[in-house]
N, CA, C and O of each residue as an XYZ file, in Angstrom:
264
protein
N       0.848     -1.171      0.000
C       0.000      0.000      0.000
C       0.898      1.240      0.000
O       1.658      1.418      0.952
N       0.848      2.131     -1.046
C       1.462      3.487     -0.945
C       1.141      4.344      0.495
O       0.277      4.120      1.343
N       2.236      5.473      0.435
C       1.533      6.602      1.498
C       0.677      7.283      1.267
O       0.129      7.849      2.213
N       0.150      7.536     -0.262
C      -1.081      7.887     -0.499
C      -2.391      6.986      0.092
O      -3.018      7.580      0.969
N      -2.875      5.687     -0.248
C      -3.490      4.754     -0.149
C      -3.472      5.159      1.212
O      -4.528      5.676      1.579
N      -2.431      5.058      2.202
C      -2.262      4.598      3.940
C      -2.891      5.831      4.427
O      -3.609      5.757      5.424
N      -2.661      7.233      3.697
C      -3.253      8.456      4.145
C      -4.522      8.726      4.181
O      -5.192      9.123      5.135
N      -5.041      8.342      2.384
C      -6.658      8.403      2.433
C      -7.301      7.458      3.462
O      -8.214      7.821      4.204
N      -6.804      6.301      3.463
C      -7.732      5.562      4.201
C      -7.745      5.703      5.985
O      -8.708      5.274      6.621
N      -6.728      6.261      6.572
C      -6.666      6.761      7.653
C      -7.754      7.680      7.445
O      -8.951      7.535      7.695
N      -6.957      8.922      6.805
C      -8.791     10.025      6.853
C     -10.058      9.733      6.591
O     -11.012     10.365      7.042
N     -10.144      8.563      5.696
C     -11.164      8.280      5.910
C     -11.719      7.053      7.142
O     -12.858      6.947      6.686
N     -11.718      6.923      7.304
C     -11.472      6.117      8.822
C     -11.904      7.290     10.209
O     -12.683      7.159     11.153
N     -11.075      8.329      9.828
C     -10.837      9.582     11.236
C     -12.319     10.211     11.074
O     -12.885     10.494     12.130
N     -13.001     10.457      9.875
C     -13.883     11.108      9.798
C     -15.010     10.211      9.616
O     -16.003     10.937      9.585
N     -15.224      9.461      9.532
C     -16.213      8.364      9.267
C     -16.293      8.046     11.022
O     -17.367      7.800     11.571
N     -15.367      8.085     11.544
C     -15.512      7.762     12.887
C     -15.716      9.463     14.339
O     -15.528      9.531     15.554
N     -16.242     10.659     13.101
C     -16.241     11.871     14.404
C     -15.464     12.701     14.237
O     -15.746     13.744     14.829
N     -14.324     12.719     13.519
C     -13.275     13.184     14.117
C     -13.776     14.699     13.899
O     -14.542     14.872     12.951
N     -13.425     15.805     14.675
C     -13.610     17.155     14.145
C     -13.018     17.197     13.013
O     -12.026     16.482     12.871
N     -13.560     18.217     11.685
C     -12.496     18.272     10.664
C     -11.250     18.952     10.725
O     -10.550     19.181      9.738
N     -10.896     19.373     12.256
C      -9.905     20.481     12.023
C      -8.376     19.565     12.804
O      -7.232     19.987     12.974
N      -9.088     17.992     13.189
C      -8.192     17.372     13.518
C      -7.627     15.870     12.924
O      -6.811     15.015     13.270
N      -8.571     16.100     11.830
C      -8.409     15.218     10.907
C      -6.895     14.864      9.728
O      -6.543     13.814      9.191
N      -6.470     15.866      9.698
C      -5.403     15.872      8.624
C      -3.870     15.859      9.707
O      -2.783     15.306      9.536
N      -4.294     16.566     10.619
C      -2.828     16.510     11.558
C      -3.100     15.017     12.579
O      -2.110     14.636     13.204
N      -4.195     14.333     12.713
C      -4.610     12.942     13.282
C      -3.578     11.983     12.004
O      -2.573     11.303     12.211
N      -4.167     12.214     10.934
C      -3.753     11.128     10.189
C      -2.101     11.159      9.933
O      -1.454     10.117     10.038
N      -1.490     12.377      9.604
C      -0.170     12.731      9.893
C       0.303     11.789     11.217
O       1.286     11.057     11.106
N      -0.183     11.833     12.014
C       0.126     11.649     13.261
C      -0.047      9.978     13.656
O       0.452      9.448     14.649
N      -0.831      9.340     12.681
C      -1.142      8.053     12.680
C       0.003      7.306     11.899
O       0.424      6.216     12.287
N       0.625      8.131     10.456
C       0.804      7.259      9.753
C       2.687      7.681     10.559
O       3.571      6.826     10.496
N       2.914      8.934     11.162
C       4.009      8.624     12.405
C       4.255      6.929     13.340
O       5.140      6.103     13.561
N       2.979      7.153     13.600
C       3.014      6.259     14.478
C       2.932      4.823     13.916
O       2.710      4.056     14.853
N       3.025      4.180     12.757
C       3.096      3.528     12.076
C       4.401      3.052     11.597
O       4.635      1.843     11.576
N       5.453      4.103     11.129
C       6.865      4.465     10.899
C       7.530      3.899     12.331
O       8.412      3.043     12.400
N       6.905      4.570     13.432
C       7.846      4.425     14.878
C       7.820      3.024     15.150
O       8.736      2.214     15.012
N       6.356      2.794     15.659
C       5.598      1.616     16.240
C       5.190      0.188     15.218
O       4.675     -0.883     15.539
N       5.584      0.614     14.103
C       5.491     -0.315     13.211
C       3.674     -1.436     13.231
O       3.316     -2.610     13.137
N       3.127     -0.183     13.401
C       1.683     -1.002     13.809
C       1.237     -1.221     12.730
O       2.009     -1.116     11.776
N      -0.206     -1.612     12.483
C      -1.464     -1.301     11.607
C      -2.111     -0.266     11.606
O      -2.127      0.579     12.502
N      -2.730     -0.252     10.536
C      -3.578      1.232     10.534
C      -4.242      1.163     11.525
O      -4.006      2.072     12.320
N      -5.171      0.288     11.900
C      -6.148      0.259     12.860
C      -5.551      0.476     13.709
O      -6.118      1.472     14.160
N      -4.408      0.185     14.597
C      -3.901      0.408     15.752
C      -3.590      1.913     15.868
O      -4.142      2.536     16.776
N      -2.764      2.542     15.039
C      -2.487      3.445     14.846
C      -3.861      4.530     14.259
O      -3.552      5.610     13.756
N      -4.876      4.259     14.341
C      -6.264      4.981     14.359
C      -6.433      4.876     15.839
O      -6.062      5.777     16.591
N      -7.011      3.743     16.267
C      -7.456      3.860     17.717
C      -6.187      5.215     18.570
O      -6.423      6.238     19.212
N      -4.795      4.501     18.124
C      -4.009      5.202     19.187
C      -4.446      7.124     19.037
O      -4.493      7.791     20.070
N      -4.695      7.711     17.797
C      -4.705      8.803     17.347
C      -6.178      9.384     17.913
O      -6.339     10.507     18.390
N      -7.250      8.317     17.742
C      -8.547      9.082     18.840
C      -8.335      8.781     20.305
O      -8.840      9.568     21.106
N      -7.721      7.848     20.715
C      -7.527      8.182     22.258
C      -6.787      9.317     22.589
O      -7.138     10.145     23.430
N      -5.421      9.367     21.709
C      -5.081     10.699     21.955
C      -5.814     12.234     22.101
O      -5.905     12.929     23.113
N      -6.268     12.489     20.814
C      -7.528     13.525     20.883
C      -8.411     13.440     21.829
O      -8.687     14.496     22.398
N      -8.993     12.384     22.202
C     -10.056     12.043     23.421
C      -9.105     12.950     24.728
O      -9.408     13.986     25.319
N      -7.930     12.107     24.852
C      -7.134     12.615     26.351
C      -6.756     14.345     26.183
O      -6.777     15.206     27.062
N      -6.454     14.463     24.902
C      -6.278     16.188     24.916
C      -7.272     17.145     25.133
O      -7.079     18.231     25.679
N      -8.944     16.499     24.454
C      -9.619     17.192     24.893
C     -10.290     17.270     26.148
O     -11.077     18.168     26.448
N      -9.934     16.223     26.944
C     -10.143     15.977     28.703
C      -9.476     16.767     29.340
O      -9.883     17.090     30.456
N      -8.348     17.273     28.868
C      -7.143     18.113     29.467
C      -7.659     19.336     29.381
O      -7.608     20.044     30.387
N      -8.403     19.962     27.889
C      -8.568     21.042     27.793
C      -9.618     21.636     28.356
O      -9.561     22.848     28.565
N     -11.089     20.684     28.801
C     -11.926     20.950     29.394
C     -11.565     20.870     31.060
O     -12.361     21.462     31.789
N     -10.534     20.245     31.641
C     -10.329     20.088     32.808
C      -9.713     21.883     32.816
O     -10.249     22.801     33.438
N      -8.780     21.959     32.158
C      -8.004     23.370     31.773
C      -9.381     24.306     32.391
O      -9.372     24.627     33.579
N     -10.336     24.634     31.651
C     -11.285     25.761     31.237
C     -11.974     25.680     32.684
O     -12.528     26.688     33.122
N     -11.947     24.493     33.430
C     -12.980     24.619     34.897
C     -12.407     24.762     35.567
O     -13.006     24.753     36.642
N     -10.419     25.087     35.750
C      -9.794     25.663     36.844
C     -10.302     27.334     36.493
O      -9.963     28.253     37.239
């Protein structure tokens, strides 16, 4: 599978599954990283990229109620 192929189908994956669109393109960047490092699957490297977002935006709402 090219890095084209590995890219679309991550984004599509990120957005089919929620993702805001404004975290969609730096998610999949960030997936197909983690793919290079961790030598995973896409799927792994999807899940890992919405838990991430999930935990950042827990941080940021914890942030806003101090």
């Amino acid at each position: 599978m090219t890095l084209a192929e590995k890219r679309f189908k991550i984004t599509y994956e990120l957005t089919t599954r929620g993702m805001p669109k404004e975290f969609v393109r730096e998610g999949a960047e960030i997936a197909l990283e983690h793919i290079k490092i961790k030598r995973t699957t896409i799927a792994e490297a999807i899940e890992f990229v919405i838990r991430w977002i999930e935990i950042a935006s827990e941080e940021d709402q914890t942030d806003s109620i101090d």
